[in-house]
C-alpha atoms as an extended CHARMM CRD file, in Angstrom:
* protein
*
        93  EXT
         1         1  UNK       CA             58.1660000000      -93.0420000000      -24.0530000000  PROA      1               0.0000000000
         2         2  UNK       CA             57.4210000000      -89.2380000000      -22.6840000000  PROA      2               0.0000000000
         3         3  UNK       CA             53.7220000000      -87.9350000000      -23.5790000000  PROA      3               0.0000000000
         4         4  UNK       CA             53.6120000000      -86.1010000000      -26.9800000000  PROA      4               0.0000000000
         5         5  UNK       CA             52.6370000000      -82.6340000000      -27.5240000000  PROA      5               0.0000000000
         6         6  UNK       CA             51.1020000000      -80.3670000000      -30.9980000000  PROA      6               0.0000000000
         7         7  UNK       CA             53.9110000000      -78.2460000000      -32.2930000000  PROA      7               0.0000000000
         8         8  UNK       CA             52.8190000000      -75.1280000000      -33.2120000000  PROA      8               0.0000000000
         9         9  UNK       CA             54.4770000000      -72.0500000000      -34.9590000000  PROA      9               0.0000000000
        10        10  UNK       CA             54.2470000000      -68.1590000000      -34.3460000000  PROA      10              0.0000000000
        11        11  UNK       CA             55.9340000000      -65.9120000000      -36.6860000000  PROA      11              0.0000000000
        12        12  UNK       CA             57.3620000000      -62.1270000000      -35.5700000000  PROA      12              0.0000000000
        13        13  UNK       CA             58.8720000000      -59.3810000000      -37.5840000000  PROA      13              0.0000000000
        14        14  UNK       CA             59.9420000000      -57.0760000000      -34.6300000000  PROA      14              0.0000000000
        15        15  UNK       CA             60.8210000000      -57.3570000000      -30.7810000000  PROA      15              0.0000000000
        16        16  UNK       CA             57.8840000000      -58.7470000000      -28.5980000000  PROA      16              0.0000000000
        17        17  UNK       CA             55.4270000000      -60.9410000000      -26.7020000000  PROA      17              0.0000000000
        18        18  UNK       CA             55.0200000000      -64.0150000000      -29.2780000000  PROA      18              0.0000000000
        19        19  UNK       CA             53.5060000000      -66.8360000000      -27.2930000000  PROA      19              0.0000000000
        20        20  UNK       CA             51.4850000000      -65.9810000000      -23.5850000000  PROA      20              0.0000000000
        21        21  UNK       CA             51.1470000000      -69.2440000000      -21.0710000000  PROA      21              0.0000000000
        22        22  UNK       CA             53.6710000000      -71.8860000000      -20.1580000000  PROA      22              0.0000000000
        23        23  UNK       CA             54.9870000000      -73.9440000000      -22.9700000000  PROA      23              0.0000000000
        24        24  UNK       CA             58.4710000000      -75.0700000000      -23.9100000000  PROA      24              0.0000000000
        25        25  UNK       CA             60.5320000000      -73.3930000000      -27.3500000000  PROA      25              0.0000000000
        26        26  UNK       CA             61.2560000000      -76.6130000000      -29.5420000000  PROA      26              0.0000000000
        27        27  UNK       CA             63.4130000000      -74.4240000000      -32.1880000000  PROA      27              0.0000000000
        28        28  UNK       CA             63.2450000000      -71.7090000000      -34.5820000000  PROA      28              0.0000000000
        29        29  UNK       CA             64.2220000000      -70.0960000000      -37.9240000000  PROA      29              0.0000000000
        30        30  UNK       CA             65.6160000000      -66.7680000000      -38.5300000000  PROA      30              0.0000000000
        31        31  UNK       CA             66.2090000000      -64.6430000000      -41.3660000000  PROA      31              0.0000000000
        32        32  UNK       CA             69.3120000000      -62.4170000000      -40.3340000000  PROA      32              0.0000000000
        33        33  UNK       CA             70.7040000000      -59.1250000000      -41.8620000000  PROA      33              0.0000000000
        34        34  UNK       CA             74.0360000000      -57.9290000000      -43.0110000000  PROA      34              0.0000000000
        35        35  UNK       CA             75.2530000000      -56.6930000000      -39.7270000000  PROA      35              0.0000000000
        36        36  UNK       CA             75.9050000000      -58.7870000000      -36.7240000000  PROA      36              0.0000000000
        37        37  UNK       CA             72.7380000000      -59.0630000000      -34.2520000000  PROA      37              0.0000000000
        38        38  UNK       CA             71.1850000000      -61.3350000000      -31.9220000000  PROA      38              0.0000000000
        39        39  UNK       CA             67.5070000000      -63.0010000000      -31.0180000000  PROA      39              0.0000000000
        40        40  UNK       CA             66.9960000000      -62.8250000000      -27.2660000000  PROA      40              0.0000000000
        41        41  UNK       CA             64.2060000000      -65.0630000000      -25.7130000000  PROA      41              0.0000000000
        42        42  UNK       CA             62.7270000000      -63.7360000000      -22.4000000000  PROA      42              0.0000000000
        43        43  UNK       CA             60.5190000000      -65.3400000000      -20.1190000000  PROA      43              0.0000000000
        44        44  UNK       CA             57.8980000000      -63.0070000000      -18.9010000000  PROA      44              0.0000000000
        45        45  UNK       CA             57.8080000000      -59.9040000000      -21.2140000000  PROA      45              0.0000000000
        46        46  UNK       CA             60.8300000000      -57.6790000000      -21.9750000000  PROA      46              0.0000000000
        47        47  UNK       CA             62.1060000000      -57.7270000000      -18.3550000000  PROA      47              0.0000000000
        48        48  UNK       CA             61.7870000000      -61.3100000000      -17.9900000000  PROA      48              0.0000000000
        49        49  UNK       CA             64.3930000000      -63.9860000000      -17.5470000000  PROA      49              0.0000000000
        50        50  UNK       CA             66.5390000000      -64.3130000000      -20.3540000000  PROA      50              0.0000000000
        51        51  UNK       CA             65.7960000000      -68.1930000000      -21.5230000000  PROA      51              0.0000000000
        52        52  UNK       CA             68.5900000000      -68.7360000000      -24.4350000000  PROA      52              0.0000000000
        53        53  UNK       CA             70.5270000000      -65.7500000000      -26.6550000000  PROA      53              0.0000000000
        54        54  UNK       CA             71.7350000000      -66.2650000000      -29.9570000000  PROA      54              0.0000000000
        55        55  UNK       CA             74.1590000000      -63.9490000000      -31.6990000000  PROA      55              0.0000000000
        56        56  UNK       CA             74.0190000000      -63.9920000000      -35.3700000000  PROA      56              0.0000000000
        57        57  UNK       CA             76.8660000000      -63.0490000000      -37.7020000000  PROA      57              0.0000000000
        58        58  UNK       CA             77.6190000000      -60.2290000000      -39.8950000000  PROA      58              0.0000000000
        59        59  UNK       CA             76.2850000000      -61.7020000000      -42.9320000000  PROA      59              0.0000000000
        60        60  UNK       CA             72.8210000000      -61.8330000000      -44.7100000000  PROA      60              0.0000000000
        61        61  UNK       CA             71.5740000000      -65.4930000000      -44.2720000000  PROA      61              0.0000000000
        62        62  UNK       CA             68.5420000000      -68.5670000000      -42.9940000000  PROA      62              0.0000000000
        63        63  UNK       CA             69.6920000000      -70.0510000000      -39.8010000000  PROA      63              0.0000000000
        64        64  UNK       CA             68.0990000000      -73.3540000000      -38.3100000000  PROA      64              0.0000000000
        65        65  UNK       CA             67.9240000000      -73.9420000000      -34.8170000000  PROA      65              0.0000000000
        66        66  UNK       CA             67.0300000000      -77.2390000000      -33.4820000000  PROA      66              0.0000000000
        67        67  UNK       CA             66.6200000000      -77.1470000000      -29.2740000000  PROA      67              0.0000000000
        68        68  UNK       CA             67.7480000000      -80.7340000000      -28.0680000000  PROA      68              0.0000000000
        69        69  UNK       CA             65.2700000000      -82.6920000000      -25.6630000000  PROA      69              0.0000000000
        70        70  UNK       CA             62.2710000000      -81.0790000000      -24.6290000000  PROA      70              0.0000000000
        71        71  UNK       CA             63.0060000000      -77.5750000000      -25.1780000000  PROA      71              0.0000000000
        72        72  UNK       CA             63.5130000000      -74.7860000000      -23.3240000000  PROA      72              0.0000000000
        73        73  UNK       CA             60.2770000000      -74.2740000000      -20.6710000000  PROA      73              0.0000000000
        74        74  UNK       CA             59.1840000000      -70.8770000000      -20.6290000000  PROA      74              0.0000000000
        75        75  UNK       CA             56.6720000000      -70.6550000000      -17.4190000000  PROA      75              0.0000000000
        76        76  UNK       CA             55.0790000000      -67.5530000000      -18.1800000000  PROA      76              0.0000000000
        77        77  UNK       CA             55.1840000000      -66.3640000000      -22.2590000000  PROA      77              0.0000000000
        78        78  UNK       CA             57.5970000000      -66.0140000000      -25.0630000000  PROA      78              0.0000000000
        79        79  UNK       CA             58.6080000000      -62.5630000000      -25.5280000000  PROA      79              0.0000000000
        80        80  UNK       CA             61.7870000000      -62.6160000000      -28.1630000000  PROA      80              0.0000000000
        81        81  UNK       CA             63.6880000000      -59.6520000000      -28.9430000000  PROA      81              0.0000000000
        82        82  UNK       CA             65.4730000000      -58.8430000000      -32.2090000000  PROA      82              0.0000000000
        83        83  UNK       CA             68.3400000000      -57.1000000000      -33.2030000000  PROA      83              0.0000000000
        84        84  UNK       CA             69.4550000000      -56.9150000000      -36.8060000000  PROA      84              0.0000000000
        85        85  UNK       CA             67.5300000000      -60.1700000000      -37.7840000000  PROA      85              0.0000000000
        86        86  UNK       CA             64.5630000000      -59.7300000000      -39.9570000000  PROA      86              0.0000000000
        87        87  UNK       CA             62.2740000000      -62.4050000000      -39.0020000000  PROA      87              0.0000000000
        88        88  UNK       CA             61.8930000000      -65.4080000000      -36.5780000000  PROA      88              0.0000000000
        89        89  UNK       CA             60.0080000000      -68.3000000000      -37.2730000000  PROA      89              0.0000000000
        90        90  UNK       CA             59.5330000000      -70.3070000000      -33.5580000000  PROA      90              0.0000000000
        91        91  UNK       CA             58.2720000000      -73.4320000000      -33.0610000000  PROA      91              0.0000000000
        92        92  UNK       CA             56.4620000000      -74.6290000000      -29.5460000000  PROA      92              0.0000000000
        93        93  UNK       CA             54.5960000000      -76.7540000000      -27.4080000000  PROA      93              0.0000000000
């Protein structure tokens, strides 16, 4: 059985640095808008590595994401940008 970790949350309302130090992104919520968009996680601020994308449709909505295994590591910090979604909700450790 692999060591467990606290899950924590962070919550942000427009493009930027969410969570600073390695860690790995379990999953997240997001509230999206009425026009097509996307939630971009970057490793290492807004030029960083692009970590996992996720394009959202062209309809209002609550979308649950659940990252399989042990998440996706980000080595440096978190930095998510938004595009026609309202909110994210993410959940690491």
């Amino acid at each position: 059985m692999g060591m467990q970790t606290d899950v924590l949350s962070a919550v942000a309302t427009a493009s930027g640095s969410m969570i600073s130090g390695r860690t790995r992104l379990k999953g997240f919520v997001l509230t999206s808008s009425a026009s097509a968009g996307s939630v971009v996680f970057r490793d290492g601020g807004v030029s960083g590595t692009v970590r996992l994308t996720l394009n959202t449709p062209a309809s209002a909505g609550f979308h649950d994401i659940v990252i399989p295994g042990e998440g996706v590591l980000f080595s440096s910090d978190i930095y998510v940008a938004l595009t026609n979604v309202t909110s994210v909700t993410i959940f690491y450790g």
